[in-house]
Backbone as CSV, one residue per row, in Angstrom:
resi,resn,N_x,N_y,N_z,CA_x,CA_y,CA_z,C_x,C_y,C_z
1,UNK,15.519,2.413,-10.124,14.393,1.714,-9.532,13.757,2.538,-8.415
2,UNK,14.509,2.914,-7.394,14.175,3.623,-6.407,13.351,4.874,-7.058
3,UNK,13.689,5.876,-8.219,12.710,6.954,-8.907,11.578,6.154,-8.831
4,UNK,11.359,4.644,-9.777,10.332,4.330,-10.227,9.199,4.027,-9.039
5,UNK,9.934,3.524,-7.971,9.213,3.479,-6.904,8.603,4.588,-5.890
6,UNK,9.366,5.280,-6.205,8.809,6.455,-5.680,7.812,7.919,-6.134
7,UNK,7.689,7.520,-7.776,6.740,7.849,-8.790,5.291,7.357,-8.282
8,UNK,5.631,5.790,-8.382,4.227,5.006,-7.934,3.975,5.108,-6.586
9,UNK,4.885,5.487,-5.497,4.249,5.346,-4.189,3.218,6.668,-4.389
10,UNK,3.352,8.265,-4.985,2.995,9.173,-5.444,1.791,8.955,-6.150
11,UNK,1.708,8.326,-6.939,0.600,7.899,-7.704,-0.681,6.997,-7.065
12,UNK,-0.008,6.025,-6.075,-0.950,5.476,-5.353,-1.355,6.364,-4.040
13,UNK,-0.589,7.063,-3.765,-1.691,8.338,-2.479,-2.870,9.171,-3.362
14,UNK,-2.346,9.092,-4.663,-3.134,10.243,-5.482,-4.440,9.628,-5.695
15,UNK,-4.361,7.823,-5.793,-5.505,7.701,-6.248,-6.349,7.394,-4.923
16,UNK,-5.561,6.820,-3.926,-6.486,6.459,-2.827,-6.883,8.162,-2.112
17,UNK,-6.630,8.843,-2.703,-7.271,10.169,-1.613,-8.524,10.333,-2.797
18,UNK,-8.217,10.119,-4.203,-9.008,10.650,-5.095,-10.351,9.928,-5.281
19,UNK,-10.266,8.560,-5.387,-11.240,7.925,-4.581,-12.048,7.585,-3.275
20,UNK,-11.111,8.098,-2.275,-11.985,8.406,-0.818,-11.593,7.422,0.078
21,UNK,-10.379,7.004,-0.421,-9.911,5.917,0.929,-8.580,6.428,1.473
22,UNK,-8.646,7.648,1.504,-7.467,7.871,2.538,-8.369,8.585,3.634
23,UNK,-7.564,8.019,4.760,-8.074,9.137,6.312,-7.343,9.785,6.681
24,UNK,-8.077,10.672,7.756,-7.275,12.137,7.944,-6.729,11.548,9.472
25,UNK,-7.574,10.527,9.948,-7.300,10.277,11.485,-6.553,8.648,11.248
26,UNK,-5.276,8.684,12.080,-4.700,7.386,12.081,-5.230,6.705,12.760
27,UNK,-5.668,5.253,12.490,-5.270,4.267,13.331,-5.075,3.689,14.818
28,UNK,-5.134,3.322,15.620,-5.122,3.407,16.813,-3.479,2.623,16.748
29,UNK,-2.841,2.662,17.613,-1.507,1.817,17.957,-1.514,0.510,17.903
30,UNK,-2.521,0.166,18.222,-2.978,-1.752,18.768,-2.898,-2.129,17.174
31,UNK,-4.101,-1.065,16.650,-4.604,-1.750,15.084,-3.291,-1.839,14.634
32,UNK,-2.081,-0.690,14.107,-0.749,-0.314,13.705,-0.297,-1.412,14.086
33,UNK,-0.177,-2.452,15.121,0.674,-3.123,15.254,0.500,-4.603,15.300
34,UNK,-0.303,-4.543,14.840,-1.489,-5.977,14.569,-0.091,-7.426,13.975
35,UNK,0.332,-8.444,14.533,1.413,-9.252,13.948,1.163,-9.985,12.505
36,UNK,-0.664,-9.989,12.170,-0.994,-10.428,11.631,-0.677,-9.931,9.892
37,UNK,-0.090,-10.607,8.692,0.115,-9.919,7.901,-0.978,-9.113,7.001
38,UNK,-0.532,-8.187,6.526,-1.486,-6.896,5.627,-2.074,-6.427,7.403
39,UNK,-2.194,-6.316,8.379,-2.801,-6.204,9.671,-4.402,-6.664,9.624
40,UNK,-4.354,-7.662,8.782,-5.725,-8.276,7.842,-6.740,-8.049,9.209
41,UNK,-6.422,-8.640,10.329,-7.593,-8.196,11.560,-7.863,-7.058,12.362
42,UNK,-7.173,-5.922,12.088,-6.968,-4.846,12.378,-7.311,-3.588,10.930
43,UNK,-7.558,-3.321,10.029,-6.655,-2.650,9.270,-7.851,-3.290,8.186
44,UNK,-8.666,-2.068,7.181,-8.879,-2.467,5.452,-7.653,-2.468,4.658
45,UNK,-7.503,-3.301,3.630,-6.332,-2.716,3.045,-5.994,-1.549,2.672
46,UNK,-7.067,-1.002,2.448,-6.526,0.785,1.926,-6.118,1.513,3.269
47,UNK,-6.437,0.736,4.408,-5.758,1.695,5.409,-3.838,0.944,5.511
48,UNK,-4.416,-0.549,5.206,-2.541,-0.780,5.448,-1.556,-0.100,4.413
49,UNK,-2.074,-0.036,3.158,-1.496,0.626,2.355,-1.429,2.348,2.639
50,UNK,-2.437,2.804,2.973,-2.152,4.116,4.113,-0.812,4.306,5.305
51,UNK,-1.185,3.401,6.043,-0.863,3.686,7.380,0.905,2.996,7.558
52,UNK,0.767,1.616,6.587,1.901,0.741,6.642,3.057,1.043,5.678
53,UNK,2.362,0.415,4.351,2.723,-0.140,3.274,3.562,1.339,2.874
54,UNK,2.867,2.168,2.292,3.777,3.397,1.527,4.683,3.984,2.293
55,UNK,4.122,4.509,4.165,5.476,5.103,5.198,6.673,4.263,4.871
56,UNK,6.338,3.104,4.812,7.487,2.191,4.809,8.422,2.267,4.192
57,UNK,7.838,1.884,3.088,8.829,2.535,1.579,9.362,3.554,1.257
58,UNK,8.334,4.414,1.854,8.940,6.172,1.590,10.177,6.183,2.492
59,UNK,10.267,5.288,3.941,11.026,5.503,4.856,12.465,4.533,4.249
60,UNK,12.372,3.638,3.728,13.367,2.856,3.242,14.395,3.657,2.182
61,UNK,13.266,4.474,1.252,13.723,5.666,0.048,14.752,6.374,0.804
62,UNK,14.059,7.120,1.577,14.347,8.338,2.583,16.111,8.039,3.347
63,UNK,15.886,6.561,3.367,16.993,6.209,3.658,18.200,5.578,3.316
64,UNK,17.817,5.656,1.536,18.649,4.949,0.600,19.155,3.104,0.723
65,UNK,18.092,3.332,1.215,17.931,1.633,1.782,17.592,0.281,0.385
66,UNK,17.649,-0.971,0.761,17.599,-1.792,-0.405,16.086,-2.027,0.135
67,UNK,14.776,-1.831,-1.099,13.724,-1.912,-1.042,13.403,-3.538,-0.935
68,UNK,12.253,-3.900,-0.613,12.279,-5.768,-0.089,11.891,-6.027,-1.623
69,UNK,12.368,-7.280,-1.969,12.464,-7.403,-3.304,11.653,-9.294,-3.075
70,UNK,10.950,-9.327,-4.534,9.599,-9.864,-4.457,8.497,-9.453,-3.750
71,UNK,8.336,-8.221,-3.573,6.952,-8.045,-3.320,5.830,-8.340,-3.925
72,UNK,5.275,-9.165,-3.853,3.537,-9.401,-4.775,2.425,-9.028,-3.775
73,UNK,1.941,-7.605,-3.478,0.641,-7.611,-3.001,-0.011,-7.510,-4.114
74,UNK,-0.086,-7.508,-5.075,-1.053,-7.507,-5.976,-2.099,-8.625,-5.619
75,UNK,-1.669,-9.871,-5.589,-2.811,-10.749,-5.484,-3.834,-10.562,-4.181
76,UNK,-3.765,-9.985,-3.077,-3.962,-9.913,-2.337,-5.410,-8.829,-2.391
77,UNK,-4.360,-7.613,-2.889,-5.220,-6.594,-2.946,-6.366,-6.511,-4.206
78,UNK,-6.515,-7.822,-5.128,-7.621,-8.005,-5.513,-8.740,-8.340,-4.943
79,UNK,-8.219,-9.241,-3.730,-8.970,-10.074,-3.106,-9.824,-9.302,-1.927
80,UNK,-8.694,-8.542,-1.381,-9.026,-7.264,-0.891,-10.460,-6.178,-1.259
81,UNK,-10.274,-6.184,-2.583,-11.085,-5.018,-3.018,-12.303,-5.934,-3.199
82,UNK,-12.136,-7.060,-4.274,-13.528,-7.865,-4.014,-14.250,-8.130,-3.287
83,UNK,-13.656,-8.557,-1.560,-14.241,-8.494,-0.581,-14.996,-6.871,0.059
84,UNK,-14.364,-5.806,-0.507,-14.851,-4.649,-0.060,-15.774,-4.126,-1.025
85,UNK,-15.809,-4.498,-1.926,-17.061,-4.099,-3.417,-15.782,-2.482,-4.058
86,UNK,-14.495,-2.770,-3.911,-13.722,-1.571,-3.660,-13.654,-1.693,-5.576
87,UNK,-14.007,-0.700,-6.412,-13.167,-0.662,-7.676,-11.532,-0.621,-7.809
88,UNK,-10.987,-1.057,-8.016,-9.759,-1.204,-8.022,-8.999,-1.049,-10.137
89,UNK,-9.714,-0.533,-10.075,-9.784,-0.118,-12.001,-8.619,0.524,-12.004
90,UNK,-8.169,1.655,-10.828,-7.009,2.370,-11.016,-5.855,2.420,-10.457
91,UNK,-6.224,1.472,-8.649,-5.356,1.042,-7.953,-4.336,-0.241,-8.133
92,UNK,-5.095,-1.397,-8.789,-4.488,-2.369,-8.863,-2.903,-1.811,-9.897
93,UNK,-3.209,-1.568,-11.494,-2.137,-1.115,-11.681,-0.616,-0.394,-11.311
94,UNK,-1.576,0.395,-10.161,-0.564,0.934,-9.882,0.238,-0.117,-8.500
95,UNK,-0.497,-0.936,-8.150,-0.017,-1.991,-7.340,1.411,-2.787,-7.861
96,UNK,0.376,-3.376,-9.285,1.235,-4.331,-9.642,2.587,-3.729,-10.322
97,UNK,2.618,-2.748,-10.682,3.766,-1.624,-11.046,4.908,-1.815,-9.782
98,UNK,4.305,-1.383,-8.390,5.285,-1.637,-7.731,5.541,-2.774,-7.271
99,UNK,4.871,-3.961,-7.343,5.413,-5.041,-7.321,6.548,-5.407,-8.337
100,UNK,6.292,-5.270,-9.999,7.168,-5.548,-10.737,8.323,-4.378,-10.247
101,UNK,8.361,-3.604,-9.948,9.474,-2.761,-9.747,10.822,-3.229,-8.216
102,UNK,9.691,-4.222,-7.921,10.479,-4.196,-6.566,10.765,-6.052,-6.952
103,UNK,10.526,-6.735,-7.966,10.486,-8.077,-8.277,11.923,-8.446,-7.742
């Protein structure tokens, strides 16, 4: 599981740089630490999935750690992209991939 997750965390930097939603400049600290979940008032989703979501995981990997199990951002990050006019043709899949992987 942990490969599979770490295939797709790979796959989802690939597409958010390839489409134009990754940044080169982080975040401010305040935004980073926003209590609010996805940092929905702080934070687009392609930056939480930037800034949050993948360090996280990579850091959990990194540490042979038990990944959080039921994750569903998928629904979210539809809602997400609709609200942003964001195509999500190539991201969502790879979303819901790691959701089922981490079910």
């Amino acid at each position: 599981m942990s490969a599979d997750v770490s295939a797709l965390l790979i796959d989802l930097e690939g597409v958010l740089r390839a489409e134009g939603h990754w940044a080169g400049m982080p975040p401010s600290v305040e935004a980073l630490s926003s209590p609010e979940p996805f940092c929905v008032d702080t934070l687009d989703f392609t930056q939480w999935l930037q800034w949050i979501y993948i360090p996280r995981l990579r850091a959990i990997l990194d540490q042979k750690g038990a990944l959080p199990s039921g994750s569903q951002i998928q629904p979210y990050a539809e809602e997400a992209f609709a609200a942003k006019r964001i195509d999500g043709t190539r991201l969502l899949p790879i979303i819901a991939r790691l959701d089922a992987a981490m079910a």
